[in-house]
C-alpha positions as CSV (number, residue, x, y, z in Angstrom):
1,X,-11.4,-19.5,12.1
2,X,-13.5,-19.4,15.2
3,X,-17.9,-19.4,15.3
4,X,-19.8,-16.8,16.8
5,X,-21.1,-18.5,19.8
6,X,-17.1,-19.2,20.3
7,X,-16.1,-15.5,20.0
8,X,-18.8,-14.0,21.9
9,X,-17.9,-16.6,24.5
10,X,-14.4,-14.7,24.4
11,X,-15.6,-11.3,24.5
12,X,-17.8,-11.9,27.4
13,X,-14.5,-13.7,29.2
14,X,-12.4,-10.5,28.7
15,X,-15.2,-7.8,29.6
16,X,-13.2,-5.4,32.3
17,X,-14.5,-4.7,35.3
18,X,-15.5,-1.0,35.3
19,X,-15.0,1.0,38.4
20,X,-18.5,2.1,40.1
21,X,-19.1,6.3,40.2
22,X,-22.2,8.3,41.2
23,X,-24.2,9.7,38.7
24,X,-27.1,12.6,39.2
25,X,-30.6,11.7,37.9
26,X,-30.0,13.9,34.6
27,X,-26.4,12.0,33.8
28,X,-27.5,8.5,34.0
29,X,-29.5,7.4,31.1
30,X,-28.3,5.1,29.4
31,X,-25.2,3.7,32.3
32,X,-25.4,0.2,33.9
33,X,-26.7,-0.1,37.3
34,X,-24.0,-0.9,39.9
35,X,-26.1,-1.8,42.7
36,X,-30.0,-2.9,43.7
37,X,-31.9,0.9,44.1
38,X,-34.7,0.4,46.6
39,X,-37.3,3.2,47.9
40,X,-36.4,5.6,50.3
41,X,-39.8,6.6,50.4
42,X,-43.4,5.4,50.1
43,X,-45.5,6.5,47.5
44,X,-48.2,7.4,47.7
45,X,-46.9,8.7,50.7
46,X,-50.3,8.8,52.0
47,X,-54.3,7.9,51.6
48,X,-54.6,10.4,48.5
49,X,-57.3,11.2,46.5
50,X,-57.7,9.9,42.4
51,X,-60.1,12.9,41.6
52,X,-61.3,16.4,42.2
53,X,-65.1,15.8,44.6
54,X,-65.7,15.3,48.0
55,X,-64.2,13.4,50.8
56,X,-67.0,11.8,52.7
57,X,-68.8,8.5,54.8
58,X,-69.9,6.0,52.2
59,X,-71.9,5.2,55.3
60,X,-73.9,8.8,54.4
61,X,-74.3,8.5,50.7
62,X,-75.6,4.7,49.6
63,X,-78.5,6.7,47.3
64,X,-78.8,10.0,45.5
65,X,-80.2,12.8,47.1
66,X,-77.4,13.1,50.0
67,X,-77.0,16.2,51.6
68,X,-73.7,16.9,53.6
69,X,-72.1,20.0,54.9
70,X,-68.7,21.2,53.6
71,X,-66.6,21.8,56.3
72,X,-63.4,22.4,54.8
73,X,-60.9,21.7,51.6
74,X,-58.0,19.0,51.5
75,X,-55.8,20.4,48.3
76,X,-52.5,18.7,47.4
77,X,-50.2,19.4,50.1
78,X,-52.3,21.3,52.5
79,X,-54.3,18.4,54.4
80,X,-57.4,18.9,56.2
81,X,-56.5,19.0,59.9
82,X,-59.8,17.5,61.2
83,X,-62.2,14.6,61.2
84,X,-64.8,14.1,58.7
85,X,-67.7,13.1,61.3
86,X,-71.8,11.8,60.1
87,X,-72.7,14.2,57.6
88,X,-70.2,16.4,56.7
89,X,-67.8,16.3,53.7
90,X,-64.3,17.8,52.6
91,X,-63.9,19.7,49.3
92,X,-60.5,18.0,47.7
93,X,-58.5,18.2,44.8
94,X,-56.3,15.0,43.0
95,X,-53.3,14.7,45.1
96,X,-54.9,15.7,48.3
97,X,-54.9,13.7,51.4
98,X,-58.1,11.8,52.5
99,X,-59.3,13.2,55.8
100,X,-59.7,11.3,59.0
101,X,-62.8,9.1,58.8
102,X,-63.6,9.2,55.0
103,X,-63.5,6.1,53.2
104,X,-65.3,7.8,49.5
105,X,-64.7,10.6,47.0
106,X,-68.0,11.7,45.7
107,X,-66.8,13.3,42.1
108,X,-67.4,16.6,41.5
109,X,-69.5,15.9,38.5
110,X,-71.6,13.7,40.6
111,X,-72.8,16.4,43.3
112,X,-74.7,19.6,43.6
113,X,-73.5,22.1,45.4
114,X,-75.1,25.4,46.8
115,X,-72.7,26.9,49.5
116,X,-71.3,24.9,52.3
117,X,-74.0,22.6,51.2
118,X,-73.7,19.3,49.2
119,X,-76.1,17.2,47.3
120,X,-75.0,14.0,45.8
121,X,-76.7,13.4,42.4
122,X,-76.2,9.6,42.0
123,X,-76.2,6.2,44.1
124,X,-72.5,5.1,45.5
125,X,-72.5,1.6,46.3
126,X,-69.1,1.5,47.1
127,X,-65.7,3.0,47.9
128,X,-64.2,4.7,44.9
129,X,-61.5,7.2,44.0
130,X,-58.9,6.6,46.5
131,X,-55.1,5.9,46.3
132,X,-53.7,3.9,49.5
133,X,-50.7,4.9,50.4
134,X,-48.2,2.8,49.1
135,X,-50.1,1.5,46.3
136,X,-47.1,2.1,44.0
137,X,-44.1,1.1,45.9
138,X,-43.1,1.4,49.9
139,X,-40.0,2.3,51.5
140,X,-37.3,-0.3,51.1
141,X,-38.8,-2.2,48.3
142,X,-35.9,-2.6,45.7
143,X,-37.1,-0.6,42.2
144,X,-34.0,-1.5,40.0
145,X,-31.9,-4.2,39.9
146,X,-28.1,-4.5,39.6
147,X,-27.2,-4.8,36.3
148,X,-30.4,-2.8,34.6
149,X,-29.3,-0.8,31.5
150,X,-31.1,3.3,33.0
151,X,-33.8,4.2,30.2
152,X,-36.2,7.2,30.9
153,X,-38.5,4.9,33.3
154,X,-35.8,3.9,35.5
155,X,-34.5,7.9,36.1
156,X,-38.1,8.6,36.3
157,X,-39.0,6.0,39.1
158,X,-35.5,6.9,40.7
159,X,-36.8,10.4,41.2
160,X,-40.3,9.6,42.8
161,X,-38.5,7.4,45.0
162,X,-36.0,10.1,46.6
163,X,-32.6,9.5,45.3
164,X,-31.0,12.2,43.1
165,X,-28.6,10.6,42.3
166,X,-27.1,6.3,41.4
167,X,-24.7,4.2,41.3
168,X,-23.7,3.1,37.7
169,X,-20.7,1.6,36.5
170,X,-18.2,4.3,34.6
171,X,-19.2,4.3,31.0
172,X,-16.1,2.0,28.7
173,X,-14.5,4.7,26.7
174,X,-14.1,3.4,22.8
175,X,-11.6,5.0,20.7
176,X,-12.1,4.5,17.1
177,X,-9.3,4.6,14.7
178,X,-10.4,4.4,10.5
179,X,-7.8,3.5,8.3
180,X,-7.2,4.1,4.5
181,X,-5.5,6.6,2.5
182,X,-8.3,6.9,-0.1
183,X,-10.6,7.8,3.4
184,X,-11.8,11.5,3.5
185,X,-13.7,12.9,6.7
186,X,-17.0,14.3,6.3
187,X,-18.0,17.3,4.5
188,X,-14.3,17.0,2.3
189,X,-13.6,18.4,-0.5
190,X,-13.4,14.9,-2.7
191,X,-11.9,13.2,-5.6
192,X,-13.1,10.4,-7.9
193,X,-11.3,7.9,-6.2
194,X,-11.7,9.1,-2.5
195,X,-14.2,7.3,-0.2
196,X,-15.7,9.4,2.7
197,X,-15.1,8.0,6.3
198,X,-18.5,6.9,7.8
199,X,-17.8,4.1,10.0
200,X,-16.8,6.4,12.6
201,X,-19.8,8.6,12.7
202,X,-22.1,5.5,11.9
203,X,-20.2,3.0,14.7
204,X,-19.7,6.0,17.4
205,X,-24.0,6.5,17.3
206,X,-24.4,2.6,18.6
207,X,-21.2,3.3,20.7
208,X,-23.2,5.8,22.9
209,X,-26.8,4.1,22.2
210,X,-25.1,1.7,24.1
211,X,-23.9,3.8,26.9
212,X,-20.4,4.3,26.3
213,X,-18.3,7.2,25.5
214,X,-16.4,8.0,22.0
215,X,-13.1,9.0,21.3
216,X,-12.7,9.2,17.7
217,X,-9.0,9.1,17.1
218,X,-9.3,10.0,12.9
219,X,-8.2,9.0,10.0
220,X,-4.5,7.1,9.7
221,X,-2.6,6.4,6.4
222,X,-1.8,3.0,5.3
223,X,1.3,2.7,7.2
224,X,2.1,0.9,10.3
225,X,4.0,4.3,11.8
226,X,0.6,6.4,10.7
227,X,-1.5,3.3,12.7
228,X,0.8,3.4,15.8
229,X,0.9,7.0,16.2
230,X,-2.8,7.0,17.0
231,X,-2.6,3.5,19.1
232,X,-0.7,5.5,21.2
233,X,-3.0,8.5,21.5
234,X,-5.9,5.9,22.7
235,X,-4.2,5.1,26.1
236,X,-6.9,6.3,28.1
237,X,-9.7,4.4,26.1
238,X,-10.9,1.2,27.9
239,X,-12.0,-0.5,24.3
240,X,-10.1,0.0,20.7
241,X,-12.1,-0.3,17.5
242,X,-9.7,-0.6,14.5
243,X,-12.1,-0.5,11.5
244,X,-10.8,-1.7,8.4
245,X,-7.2,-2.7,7.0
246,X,-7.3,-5.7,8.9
247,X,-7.6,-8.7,5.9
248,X,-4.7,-9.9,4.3
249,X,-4.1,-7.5,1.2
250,X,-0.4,-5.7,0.8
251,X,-1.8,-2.5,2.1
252,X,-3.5,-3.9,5.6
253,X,-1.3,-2.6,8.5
254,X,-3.7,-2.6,11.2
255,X,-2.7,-6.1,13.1
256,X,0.6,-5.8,12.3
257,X,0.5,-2.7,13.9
258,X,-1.0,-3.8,17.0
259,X,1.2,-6.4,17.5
260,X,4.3,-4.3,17.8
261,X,2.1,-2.1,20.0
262,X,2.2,-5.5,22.7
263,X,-1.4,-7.3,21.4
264,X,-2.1,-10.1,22.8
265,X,-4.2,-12.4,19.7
266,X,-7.0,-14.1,21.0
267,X,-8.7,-14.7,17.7
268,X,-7.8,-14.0,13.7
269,X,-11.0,-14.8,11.9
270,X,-14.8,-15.2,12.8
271,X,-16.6,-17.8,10.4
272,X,-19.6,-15.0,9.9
273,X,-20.9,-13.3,6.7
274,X,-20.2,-10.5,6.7
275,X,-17.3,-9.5,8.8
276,X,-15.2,-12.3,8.2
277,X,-11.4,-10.4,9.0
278,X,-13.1,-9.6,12.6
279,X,-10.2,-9.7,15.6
280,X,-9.9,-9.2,19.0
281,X,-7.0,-8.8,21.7
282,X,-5.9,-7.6,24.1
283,X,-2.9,-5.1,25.3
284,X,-2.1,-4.4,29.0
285,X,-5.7,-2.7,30.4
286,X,-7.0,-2.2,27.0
287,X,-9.6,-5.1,24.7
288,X,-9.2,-4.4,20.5
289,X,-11.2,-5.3,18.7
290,X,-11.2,-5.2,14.7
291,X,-14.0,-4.7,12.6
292,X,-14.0,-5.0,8.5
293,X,-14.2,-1.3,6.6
294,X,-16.8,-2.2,4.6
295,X,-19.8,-0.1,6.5
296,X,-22.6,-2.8,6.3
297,X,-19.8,-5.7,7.8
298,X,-18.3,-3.0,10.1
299,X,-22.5,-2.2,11.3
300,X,-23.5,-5.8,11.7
301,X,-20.3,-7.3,13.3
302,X,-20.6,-4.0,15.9
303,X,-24.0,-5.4,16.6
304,X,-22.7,-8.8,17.4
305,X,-19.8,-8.6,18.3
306,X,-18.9,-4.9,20.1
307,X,-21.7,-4.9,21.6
308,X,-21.6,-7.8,23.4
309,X,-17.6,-6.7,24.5
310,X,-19.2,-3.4,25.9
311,X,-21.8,-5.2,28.0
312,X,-24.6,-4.3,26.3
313,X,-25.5,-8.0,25.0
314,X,-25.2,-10.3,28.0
315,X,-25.5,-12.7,25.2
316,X,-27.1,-12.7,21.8
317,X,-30.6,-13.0,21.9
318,X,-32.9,-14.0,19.0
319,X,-36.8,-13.8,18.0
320,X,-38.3,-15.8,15.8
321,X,-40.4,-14.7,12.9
322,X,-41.5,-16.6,9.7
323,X,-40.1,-15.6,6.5
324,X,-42.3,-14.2,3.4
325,X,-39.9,-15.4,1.1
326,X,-37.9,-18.6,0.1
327,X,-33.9,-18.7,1.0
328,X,-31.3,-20.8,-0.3
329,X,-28.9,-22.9,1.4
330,X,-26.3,-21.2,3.8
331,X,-22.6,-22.0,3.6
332,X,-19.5,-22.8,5.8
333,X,-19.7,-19.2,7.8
334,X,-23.0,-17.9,10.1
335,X,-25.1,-15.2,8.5
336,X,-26.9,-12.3,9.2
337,X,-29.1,-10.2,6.6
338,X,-30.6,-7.3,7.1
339,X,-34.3,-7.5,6.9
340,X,-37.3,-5.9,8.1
341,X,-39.6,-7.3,10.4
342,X,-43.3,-6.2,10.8
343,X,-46.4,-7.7,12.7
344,X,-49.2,-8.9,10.9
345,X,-52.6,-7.6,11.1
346,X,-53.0,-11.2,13.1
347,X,-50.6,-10.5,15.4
348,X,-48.0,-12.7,13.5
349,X,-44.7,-11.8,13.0
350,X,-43.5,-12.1,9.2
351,X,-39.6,-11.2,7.9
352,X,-38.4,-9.9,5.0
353,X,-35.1,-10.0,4.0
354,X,-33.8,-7.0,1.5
355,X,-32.9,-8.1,-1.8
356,X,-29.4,-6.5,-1.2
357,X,-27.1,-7.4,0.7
358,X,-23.6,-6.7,0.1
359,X,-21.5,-5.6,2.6
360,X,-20.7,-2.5,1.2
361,X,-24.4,-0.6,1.0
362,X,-25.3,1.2,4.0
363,X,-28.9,2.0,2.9
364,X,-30.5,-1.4,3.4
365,X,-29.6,-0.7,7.0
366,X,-31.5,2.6,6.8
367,X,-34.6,0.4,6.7
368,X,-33.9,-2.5,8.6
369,X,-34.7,-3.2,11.9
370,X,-34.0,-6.9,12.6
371,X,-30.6,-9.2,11.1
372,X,-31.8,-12.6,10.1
373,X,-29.6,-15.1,11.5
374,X,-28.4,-18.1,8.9
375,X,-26.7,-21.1,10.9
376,X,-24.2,-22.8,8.7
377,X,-24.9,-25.2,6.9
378,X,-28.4,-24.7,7.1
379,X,-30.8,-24.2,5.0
380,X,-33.2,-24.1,2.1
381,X,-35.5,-22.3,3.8
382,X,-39.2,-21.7,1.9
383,X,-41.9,-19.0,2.5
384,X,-43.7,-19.3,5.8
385,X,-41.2,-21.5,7.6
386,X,-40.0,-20.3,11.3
387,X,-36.4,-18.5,11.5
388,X,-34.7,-16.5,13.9
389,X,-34.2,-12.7,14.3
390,X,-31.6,-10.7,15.9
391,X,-33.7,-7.7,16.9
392,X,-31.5,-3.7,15.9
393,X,-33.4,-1.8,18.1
394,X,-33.9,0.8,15.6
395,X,-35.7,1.1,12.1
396,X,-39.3,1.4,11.6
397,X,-42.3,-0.7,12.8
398,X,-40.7,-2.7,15.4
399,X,-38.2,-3.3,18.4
């Protein structure tokens, strides 16, 4: 049986290079970043004004009771063509360009004005109210690095910098392939002893949360013929996701099947609770990995385990957080318990681990938004002392 650290280690090893495709603005949420993205433009572009007043000569308005003559307007995208000279000032809008030889905006609220002539109404001791151009980025400075996973800011900043489009690398494509014969899909008609299929739905949500791209290939029997047939409909899929018949019972086909598809074992076992029967392989271009059937194991190992394999974890990264309630002893495998973190009103962050925990509930992780991480072998742990978090990136309250 191998650790966590090991089999992450593994994953990260067998990642496939993903070819790199262009992707317009509206596309690429949620895609890797191929390539540095610097400016192609400065922005502001220009000397631009913050507010709607008057573009004018500090040197003309140190104390209230100023009186200019409007000579003109500067609106956002329509500069003022002339020079602002001793005594004169330029109606503009936010947005507009500051004219030649204005330094100030007098705000509209703090000026008089009575036809082309204007009054200032308070002191301005200094320069106020202008954007310089380039303030926000200049042309050539790099805005997004390589390797930056596109959320709304990125696109957004993308955009204001001229490019419609960017280079990302192609999305993995994960096929997901449930096994069981008591397994039903969705909105069945169902028996007493039939169990609906929600690891698909569930697991194919954090599939494209983390940017990749679902093919769910059903429901097979408990047979290895059943298994195969849809191992074979899954060529095009970059990563395999067998969930379930994978321990050691008379009716788990799902390794033998993939071996006699041409798998390629690189671990049997993971000492982690839960998700103890997790596997992975490989076969020709393709990376499997098995996950347990029970929905909570299948949901936790997919944090820690798939989405490491999909790039989305470079590596696992924990927070720490002190615990409002004792723990007792860990044992021989790492854990992870779904818990819900929350910040105090001192700015401390406390953990609470739900009273529930087996692997087969699926509402505790309705609620949760952290996984408290166990070491083996660790442990007692009492209220208040330090442990670490492995944050979900949903539930309430936060990460």
């Amino acid at each position: 049986m191998i650790s966590v650290s090991d089999a992450t280690e593994l994953l990260i090893k067998h990642r496939r290079e993903r070819p790199i495709i262009s992707l317009p603005l509206d596309k690429a949420v949620g895609a890797i970043l191929a390539k540095d993205i610097a400016a192609n433009i400065t922005l502001p572009p220009l000397a631009a004004s913050a507010m709607d007043g008057y573009a004018v000569r500090l040197s003309d308005v140190p104390k209230a009771g100023a009186r200019l003559t409007v000579i003109g307007e500067s609106p956002a995208g329509h500069p003022f063509q002339g020079t602002i000279k001793t005594g004169q000032a330029v109606r503009i809008f936010t947005g507009g360009a500051v004219p030649k030889g204005a330094d100030h905006i007098v705000i509209q609220e703090n000026a008089a004005r009575d036809g082309d002539t204007l009054t200032t109404l308070f002191d301005n001791p200094a320069p106020r109210h202008i954007r310089q151009a380039g303030i926000d980025f200049k042309a050539g400075d790099t805005l997004i690095t390589k390797g930056t996973r596109l959320g709304p800011m990125h696109i957004a900043i993308a955009a204001a910098a001229n490019h419609a489009e960017l280079p990302v690398y192609k999305r993995p494509i994960v096929a997901l392939i449930a096994n069981g014969d008591e397994l039903k899909a969705p909105g069945s008609e169902v028996s007493a002893t039939d169990v609906i299929s929600s690891n698909p739905a569930g697991l194919g949500a954090l599939i494209r949360q983390w940017g990749g791209e679902v093919m769910d290939m059903g429901i097979a029997s408990d047979s290895v013929e059943a298994i195969t047939a849809l191992i074979h409909k899954a060529k095009e899929a970059d990563i395999i996701v067998p969930v379930g018949g994978a321990s050691v019972g008379d009716h788990d086909y799902m390794r033998e099947a993939f071996k006699q598809c041409g798998l390629d074992m690189a671990f049997e076992k993971v000492a982690v609770r839960p998700g103890k029967p997790t596997w992975f392989g490989t076969m020709g271009h393709q990376s499997v990995l098995g996950l347990p059937g029970n929905p909570a194991s299948a949901t936790v190992c997919a944090h820690v385990f798939l989405k490491t394999l999909m790039g989305a974890n470079d590596s696992l990264t924990f927070a720490k957080a002190k615990l409002t309630q004792a723990l007792p002893a860990n044992g021989p495998r790492e854990t992870y318990m779904r818990a819900l973190a929350k910040l105090t009103e001192t700015g401390q962050l406390e953990v609470t681990p739900f009273p529930r925990q087996d692997s087969s509930l699926l509402t505790p992780l309705t609620k949760a938004n952290v996984l408290i991480r166990l070491p083996k072998e660790s442990g007692p742990w009492e209220a208040e002392d330090v442990i670490e978090l492995l944050p979900l990136g949903t539930g309430p309250n936060l990460f």
